[in-house]
N, C-alpha and C positions, 0 to 999 in steps of 0.2 A: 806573551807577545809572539806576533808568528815571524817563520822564517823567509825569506823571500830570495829565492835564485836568480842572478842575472848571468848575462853573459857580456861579451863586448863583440859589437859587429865587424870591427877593424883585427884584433888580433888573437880571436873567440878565447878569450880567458874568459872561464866561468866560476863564479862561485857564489854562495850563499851569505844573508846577513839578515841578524835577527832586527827588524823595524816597529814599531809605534801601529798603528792605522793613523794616526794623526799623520806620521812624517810621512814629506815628499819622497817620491823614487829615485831613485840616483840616477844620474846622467851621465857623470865619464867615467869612465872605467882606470883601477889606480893605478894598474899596468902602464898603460899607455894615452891615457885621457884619449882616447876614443871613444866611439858615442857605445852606450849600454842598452840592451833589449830585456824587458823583463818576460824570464820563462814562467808558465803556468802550466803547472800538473795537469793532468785529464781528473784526479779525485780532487775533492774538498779538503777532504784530511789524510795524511800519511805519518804512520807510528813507523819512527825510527829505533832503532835500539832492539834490546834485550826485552822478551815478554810480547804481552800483548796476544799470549795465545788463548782460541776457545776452550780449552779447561783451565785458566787460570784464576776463573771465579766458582769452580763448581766442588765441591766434594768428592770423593772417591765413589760414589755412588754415580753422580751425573747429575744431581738434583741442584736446584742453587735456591731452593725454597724449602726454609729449614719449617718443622713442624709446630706448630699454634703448639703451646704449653694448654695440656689440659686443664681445666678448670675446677676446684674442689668443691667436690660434692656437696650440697645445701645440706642440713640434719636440721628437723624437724622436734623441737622441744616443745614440751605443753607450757603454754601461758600460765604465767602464776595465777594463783586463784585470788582473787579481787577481797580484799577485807572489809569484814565490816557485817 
């Protein structure tokens, strides 16, 4: 579920709540039931926390594309001889 930031236009308390898509936006703010603005990032997505960095998927190498297991060798045996 994403997080969604408001503020309040009357006594700007800001803070964050995690919502639905389904649920409605909130309108008063719990401070002071003054009316609420919801803020929107300039990205679509933002990693909060610990991690998320470019070598956190790669090997000591740099490579993130491990190599095709070779495949064993065919060996070539003469057909039994056909009886009769």
């Amino acid at each position: 579920m994403p997080t969604y930031a408001y503020a309040c236009k009357d006594c700007s308390h800001a803070f964050e709540i995690v919502q639905s898509f389904s649920d409605n936006s909130l309108t008063s703010c719990p401070e002071c039931q003054g009316t609420l603005r919801k803020k929107f990032n300039s990205v679509g997505v933002v990693f909060k926390g610990s991690g998320f960095y470019r070598t956190d998927s790669r090997d000591a190498k740099g490579s993130t594309v491990s190599p095709a297991p070779a495949a064993p060798a065919a060996t070539s045996a003469p057909a039994p001889a056909a009886a009769g």
